[in-house]
VMD Tcl script that builds the backbone (N, CA, C; Angstrom):
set m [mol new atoms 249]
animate dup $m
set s [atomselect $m all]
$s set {name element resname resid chain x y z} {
  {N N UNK 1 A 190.202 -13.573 42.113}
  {CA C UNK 1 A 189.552 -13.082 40.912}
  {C C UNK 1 A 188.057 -12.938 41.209}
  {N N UNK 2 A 187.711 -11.934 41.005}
  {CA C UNK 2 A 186.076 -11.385 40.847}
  {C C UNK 2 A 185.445 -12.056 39.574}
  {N N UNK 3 A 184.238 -12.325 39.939}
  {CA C UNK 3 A 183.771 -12.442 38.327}
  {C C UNK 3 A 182.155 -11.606 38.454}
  {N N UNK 4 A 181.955 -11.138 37.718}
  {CA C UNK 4 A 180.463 -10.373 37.711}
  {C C UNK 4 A 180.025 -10.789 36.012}
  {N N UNK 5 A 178.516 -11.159 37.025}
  {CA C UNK 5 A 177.418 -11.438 35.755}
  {C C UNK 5 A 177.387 -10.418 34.673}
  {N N UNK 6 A 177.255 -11.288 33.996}
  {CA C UNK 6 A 176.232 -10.385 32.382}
  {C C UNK 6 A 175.298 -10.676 32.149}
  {N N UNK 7 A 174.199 -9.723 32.654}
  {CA C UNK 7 A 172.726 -9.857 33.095}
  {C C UNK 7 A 171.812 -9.626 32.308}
  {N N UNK 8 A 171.240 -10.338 31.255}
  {CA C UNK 8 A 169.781 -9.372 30.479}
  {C C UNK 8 A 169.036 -9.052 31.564}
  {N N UNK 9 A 168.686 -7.631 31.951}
  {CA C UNK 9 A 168.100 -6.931 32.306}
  {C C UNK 9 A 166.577 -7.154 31.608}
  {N N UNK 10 A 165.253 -6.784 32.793}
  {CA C UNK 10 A 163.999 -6.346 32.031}
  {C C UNK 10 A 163.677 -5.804 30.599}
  {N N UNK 11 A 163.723 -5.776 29.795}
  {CA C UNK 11 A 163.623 -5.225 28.391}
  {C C UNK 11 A 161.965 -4.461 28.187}
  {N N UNK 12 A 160.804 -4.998 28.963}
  {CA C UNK 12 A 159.763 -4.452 29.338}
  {C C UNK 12 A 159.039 -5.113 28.383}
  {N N UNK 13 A 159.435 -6.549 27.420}
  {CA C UNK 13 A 158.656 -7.566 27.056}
  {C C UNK 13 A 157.357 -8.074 27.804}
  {N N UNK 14 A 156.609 -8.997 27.174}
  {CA C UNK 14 A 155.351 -9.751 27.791}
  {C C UNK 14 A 156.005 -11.068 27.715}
  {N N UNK 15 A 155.767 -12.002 28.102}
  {CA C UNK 15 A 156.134 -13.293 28.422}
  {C C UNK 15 A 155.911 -14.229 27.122}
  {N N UNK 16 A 155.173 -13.532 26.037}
  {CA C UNK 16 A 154.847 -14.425 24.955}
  {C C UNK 16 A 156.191 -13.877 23.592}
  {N N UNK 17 A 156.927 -12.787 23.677}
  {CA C UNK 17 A 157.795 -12.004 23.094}
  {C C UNK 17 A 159.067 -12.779 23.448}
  {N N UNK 18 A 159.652 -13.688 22.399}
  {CA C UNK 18 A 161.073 -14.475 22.276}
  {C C UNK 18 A 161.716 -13.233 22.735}
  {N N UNK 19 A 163.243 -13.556 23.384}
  {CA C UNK 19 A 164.643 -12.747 23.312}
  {C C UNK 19 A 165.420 -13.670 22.774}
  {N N UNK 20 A 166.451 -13.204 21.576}
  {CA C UNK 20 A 167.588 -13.779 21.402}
  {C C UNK 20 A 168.342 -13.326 21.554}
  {N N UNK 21 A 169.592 -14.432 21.559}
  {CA C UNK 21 A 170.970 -13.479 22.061}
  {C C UNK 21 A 170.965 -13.721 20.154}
  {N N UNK 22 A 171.746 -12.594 19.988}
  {CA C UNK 22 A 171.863 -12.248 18.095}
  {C C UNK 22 A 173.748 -12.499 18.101}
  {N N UNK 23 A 174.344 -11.528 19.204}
  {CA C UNK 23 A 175.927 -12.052 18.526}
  {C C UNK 23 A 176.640 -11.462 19.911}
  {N N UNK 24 A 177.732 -11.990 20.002}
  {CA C UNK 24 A 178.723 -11.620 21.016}
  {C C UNK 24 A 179.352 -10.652 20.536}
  {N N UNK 25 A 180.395 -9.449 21.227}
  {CA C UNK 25 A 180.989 -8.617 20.522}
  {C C UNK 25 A 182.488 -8.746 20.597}
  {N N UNK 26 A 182.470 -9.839 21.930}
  {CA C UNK 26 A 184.365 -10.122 22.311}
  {C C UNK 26 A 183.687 -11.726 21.897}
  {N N UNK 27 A 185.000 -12.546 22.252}
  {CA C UNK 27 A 185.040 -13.418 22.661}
  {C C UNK 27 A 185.790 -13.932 23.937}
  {N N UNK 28 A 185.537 -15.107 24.455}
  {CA C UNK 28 A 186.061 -15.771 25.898}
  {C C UNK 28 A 187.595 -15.179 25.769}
  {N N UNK 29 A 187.865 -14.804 26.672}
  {CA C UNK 29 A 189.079 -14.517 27.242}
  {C C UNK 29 A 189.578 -13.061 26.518}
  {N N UNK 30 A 189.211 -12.709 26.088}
  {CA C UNK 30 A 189.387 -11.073 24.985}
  {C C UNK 30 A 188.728 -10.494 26.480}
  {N N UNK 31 A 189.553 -9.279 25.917}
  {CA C UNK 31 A 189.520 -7.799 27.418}
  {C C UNK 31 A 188.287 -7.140 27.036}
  {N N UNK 32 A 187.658 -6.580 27.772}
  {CA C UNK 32 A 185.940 -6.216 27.649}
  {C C UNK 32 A 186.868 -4.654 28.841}
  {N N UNK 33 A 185.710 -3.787 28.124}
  {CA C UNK 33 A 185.485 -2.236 29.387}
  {C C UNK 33 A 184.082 -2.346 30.501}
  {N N UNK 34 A 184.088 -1.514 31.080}
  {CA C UNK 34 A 182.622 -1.460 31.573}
  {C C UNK 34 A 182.355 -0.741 30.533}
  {N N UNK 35 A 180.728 -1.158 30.566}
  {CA C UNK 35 A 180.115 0.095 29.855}
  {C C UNK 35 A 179.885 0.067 28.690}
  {N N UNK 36 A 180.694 -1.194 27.544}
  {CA C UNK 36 A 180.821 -1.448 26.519}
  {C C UNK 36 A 179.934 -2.613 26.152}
  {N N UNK 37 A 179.431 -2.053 24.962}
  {CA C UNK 37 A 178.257 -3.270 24.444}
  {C C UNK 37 A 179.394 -4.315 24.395}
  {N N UNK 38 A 178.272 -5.687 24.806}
  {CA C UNK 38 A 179.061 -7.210 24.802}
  {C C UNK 38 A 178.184 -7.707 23.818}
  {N N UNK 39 A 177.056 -8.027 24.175}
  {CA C UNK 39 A 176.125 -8.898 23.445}
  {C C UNK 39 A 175.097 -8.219 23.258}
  {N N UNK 40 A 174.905 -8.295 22.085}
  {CA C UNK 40 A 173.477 -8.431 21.448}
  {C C UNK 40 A 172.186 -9.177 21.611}
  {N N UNK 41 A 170.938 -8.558 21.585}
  {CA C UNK 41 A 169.495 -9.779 21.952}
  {C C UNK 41 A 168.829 -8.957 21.005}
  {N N UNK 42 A 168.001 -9.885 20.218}
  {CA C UNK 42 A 166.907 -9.781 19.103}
  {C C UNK 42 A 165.549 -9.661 20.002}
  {N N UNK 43 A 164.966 -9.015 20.102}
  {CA C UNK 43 A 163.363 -8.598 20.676}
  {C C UNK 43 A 162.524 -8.533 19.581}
  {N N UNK 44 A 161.947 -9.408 18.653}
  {CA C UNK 44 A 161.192 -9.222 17.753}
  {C C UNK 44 A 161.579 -8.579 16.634}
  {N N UNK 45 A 161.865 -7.338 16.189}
  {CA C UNK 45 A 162.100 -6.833 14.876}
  {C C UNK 45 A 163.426 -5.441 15.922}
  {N N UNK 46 A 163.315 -5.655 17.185}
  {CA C UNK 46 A 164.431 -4.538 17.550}
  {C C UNK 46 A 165.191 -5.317 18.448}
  {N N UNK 47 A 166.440 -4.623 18.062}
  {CA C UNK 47 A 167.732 -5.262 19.151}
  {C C UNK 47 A 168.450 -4.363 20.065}
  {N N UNK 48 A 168.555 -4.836 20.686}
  {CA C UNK 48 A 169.043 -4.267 22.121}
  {C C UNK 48 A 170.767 -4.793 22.728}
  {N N UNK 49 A 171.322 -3.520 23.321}
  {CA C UNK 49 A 173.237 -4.269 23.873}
  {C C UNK 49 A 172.411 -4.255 25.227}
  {N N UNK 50 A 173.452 -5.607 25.843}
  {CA C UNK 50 A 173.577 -5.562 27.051}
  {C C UNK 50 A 175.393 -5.004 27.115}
  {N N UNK 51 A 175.299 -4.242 27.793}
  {CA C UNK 51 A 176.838 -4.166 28.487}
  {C C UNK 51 A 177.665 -4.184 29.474}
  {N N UNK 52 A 178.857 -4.776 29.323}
  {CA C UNK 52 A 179.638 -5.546 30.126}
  {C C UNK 52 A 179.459 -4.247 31.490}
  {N N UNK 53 A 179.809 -5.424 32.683}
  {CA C UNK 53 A 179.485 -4.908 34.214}
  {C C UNK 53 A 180.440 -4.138 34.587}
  {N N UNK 54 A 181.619 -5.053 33.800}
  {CA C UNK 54 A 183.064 -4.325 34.855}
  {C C UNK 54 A 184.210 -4.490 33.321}
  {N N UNK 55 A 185.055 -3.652 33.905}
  {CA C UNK 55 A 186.772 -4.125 33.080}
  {C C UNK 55 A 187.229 -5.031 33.595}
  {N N UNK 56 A 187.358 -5.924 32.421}
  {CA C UNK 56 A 188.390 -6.790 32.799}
  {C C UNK 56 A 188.192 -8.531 31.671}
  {N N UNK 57 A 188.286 -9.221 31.056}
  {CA C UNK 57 A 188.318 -10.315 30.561}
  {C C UNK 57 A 187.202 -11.270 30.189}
  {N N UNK 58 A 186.743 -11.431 29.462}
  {CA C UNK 58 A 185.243 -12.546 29.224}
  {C C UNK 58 A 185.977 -13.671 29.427}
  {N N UNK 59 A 184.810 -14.357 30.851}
  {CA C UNK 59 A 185.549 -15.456 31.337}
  {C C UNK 59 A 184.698 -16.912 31.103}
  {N N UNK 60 A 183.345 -16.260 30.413}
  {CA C UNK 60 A 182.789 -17.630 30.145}
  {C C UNK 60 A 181.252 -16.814 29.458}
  {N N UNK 61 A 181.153 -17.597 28.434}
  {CA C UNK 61 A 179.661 -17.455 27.577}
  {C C UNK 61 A 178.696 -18.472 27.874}
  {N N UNK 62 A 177.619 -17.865 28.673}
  {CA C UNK 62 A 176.488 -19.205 28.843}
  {C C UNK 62 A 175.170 -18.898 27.618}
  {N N UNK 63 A 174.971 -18.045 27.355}
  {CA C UNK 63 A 174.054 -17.882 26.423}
  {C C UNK 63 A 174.632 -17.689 24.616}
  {N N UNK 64 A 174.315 -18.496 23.792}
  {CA C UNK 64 A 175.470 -18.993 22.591}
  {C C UNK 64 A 174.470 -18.062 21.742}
  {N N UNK 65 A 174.724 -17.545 20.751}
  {CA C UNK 65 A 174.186 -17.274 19.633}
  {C C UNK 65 A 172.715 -17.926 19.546}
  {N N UNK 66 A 172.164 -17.289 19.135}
  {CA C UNK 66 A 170.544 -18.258 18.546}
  {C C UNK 66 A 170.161 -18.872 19.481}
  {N N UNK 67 A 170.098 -18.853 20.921}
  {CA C UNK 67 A 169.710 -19.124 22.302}
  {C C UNK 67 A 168.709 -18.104 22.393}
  {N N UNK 68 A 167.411 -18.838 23.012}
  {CA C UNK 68 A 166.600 -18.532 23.308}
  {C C UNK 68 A 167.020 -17.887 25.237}
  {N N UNK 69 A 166.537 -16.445 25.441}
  {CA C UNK 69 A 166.932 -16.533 27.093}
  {C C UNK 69 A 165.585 -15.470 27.495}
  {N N UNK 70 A 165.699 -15.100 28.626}
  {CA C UNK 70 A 164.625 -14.605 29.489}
  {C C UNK 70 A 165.117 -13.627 30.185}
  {N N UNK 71 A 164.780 -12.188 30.443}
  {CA C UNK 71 A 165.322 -11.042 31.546}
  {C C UNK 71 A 165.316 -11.800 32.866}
  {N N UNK 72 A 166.531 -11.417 33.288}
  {CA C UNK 72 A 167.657 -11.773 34.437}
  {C C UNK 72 A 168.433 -13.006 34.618}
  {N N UNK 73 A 168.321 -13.480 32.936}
  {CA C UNK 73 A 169.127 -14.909 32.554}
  {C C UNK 73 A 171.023 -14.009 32.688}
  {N N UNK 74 A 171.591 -14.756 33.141}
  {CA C UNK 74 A 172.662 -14.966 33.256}
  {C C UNK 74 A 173.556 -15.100 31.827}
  {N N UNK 75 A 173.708 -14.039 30.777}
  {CA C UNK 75 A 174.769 -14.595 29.592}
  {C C UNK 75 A 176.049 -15.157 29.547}
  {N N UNK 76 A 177.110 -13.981 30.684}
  {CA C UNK 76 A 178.542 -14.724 30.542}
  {C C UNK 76 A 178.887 -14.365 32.132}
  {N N UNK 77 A 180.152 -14.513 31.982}
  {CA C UNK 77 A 181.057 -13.772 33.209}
  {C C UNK 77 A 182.275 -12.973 32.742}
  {N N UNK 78 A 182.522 -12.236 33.361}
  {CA C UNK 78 A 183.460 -11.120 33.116}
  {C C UNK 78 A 184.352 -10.836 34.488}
  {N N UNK 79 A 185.888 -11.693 33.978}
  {CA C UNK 79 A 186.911 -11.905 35.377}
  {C C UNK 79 A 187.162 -10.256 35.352}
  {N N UNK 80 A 186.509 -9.941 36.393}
  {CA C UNK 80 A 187.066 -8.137 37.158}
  {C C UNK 80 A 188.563 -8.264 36.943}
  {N N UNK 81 A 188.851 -6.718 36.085}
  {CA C UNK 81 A 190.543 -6.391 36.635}
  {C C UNK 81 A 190.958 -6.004 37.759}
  {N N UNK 82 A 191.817 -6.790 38.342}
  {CA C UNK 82 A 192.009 -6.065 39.936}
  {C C UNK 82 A 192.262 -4.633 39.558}
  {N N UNK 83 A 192.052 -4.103 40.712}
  {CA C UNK 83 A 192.454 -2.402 41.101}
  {C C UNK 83 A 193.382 -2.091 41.855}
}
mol reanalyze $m
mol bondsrecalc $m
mol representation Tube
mol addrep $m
């Protein structure tokens, strides 16, 4: 089994600008696409999707709701569907 990150990416914040994660869109073990918004992050008054890397299963949530995180924090994992 593969697993690939779910990465907040740069958002082009300053270091004094909170990110929240605002809401998940699957939950753990629910089937995810590539390409498809997963999670949500609050940037001040605008929100932003991160979306899932690959097809295939949310295999673990590290960043919970109302978590404070930082661009290139690590949110979940996503078990790759074999090919």
């Amino acid at each position: 089994m593969r697993l690939e990150a779910v990465i907040l990416p740069d958002l082009g914040t300053g270091p004094d600008v909170p990110i929240v994660v605002s809401h998940w869109f699957a939950c753990r073990g629910e089937e995810v696409w590539e390409g498809d918004r997963l999670v949500e992050v609050l940037v001040g008054p605008a929100t932003f999707d991160v979306p899932a890397p690959a097809t295939g299963r949310l295999a673990e949530i590290r960043g919970r709701e109302d978590d404070l995180v930082a661009p290139g924090a690590v949110l979940g994992l996503v078990a790759a569907a074999e090919e």
